[in-house]
C-alpha positions in Angstrom: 125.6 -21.1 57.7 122.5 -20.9 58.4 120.7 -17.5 58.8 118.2 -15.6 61.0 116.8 -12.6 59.3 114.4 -10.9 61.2 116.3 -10.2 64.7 118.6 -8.8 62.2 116.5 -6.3 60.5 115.0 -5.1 64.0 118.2 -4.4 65.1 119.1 -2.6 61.8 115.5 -0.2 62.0 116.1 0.3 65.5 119.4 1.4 64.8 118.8 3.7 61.6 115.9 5.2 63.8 118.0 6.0 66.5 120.8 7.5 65.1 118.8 9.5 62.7 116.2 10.9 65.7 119.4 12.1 67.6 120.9 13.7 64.5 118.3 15.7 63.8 117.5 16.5 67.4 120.8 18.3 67.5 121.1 19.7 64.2 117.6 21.7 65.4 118.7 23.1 68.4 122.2 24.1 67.2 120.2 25.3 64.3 117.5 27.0 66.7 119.5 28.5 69.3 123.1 29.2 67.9 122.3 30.3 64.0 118.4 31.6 64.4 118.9 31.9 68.2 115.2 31.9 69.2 114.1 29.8 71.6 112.9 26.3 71.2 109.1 25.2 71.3 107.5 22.3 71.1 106.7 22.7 67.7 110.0 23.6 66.5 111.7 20.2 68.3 109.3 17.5 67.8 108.5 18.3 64.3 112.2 18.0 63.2 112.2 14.8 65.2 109.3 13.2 63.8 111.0 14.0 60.2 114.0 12.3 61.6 111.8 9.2 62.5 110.9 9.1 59.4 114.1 9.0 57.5 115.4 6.6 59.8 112.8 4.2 59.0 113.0 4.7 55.2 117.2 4.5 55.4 116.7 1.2 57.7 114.4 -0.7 55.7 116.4 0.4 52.3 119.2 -1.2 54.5 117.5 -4.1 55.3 116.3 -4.6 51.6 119.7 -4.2 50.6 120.7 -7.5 52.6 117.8 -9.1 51.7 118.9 -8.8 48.0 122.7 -10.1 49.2 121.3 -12.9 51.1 119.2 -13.6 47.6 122.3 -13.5 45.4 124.7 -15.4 47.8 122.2 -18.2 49.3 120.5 -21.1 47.7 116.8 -20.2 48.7 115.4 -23.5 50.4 119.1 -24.7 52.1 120.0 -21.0 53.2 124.0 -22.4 52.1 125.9 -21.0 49.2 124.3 -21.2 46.2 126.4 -22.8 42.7 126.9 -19.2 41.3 128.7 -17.9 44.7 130.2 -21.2 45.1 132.2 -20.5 41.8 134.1 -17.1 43.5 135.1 -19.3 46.4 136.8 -21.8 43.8 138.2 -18.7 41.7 139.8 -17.3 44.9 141.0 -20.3 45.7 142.5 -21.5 42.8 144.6 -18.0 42.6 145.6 -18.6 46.5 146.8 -22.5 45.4 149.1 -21.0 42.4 150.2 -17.7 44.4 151.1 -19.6 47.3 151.7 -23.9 46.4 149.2 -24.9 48.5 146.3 -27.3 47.4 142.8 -28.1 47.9 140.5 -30.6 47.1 136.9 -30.2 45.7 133.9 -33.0 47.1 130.9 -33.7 45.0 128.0 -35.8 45.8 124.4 -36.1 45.5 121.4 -38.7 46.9 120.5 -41.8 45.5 117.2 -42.0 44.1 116.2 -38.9 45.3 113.3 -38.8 42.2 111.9 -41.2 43.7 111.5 -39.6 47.0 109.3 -36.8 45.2 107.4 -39.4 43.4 106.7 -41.2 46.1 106.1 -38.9 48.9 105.7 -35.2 46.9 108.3 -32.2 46.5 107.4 -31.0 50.0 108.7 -33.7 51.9 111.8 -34.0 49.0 112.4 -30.1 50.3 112.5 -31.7 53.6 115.0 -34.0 53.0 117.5 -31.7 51.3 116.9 -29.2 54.4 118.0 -32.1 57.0 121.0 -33.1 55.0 122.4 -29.8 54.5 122.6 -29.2 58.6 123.7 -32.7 58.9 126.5 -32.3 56.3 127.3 -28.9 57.6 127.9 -30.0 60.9 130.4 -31.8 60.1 132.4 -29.6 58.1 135.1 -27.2 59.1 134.6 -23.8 59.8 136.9 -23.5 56.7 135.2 -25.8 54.2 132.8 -24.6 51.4 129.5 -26.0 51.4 126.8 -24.9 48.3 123.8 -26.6 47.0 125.0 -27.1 43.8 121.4 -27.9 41.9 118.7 -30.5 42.6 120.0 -32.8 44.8 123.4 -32.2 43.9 126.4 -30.6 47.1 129.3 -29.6 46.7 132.3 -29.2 49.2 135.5 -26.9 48.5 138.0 -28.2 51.4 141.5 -25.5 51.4 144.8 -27.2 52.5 143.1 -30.7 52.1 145.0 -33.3 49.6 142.7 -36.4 48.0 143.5 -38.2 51.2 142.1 -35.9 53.5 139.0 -35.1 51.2 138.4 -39.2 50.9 138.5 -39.3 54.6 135.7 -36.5 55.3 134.0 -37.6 52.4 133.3 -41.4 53.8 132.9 -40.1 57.1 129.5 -38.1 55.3 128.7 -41.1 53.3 128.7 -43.2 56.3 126.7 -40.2 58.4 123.8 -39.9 55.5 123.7 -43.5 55.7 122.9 -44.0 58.8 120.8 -41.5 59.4 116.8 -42.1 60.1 115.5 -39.3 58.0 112.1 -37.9 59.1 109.4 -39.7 56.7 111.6 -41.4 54.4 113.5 -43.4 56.8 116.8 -44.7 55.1 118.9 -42.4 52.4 122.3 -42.9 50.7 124.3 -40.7 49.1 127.6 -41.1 46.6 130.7 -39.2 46.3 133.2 -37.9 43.8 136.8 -36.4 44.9 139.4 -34.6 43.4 142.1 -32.2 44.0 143.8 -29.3 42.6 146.3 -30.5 40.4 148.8 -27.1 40.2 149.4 -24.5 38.1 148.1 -25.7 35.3 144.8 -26.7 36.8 141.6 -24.9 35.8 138.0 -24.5 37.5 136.7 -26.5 34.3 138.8 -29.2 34.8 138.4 -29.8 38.0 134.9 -30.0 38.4 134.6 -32.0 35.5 137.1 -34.6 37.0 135.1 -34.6 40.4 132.3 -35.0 38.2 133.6 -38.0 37.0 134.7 -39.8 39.9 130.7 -39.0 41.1 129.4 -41.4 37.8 131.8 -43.6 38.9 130.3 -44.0 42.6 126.9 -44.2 40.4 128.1 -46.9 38.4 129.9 -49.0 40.9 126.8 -49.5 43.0 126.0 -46.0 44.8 126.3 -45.3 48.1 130.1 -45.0 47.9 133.3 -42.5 47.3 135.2 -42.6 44.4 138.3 -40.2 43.3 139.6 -39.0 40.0 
């Protein structure tokens, strides 16, 4: 989910402009020739224009602002995927989906070995870099479906609808086994470990269940890293 901004904001100025420079162009002559019914000038058309050029533009970049500011709130800032806070009204949403409907879902947590050491060794800017190639190499593997937020740090997380602990262990190893194979630009090799869990039904609750996938990820830690484990 990766974004690109500034085609995006052209297209929104030239559109703003646009519309705006033809609204006013015909609010002036209906305005000059039907209600004041003088003829029209020069003067009396391009002025109104130019004021119409110039609304546009201040409209279109208030627009353009205004998505900047969304993309701000939604987005984690280096990763460009959701960030934890938006993350948490996907989970909310589909929790009431699960107990409306009796469908499940399962929640995937996982983080990078050692990654400290990668920005002790080789500085924050190429720790940056890292985190920027696993997020497109995890996101190309998930479904169009599937949740996918920098949770903090190092730390992802993965909301998969209609997916039981089975299916979530399967995806899950098949990223595990992806990030571990992977020749990451500077820093070569990198593992990764994995906590899964699934919605558990009615009486389930967002606290719960990241605390249990939270779990399961310590347990990856402590059986060795560079492994999935389920609550």
């Amino acid at each position: 989910m990766h974004r690109q901004i500034a085609p995006k904001k052209f297209l929104i100025y030239l559109l703003y402009t646009s519309l705006c420079c033809l609204l006013v162009a015909v609010l002036n002559i209906i305005h000059t020739r039907y209600i004041l019914k003088i003829e029209l000038s020069p003067e009396t058309f391009i002025i109104p224009v130019i004021a119409g050029l110039i609304f546009g533009l201040m409209m279109a970049h208030i627009k353009a602002l205004s998505a900047q500011l969304r993309e701000m709130a939604f987005t984690d800032s280096l990763t460009k995927i959701y960030n934890r806070l938006h993350f948490a009204h996907f989970l909310d949403a589909e929790i009431d989906k699960a107990k409306r409907y009796g469908t499940t879902f399962s929640i995937i947590f996982f983080d990078l070995d050692h990654f400290k050491l990668i920005n002790d060794t080789y500085g924050h800017q190429v720790g940056d870099e890292v985190l920027e190639q696993v997020t497109k190499l995890v996101d190309s593997m998930n479904r169009k479906a599937d949740i996918f937020a920098r949770y903090g740090g190092e730390e992802f997380i993965i909301l998969t609808p209609e997916t039981d602990i089975s299916g979530a262990m399967i995806h899950a190893e098949r990223l595990r086994d992806k990030i571990d194979k992977y020749n990451f630009k500077t820093v070569g090799h990198l593992t990764s470990s994995f906590g899964v869990t699934e919605f558990k039904g009615e009486n389930d609750s967002i606290e719960e269940l990241l605390d249990r996938a939270d779990i399961a990820l310590y347990q990856a830690k402590e059986l060795g890293r560079n492994r999935v484990e389920k609550a």
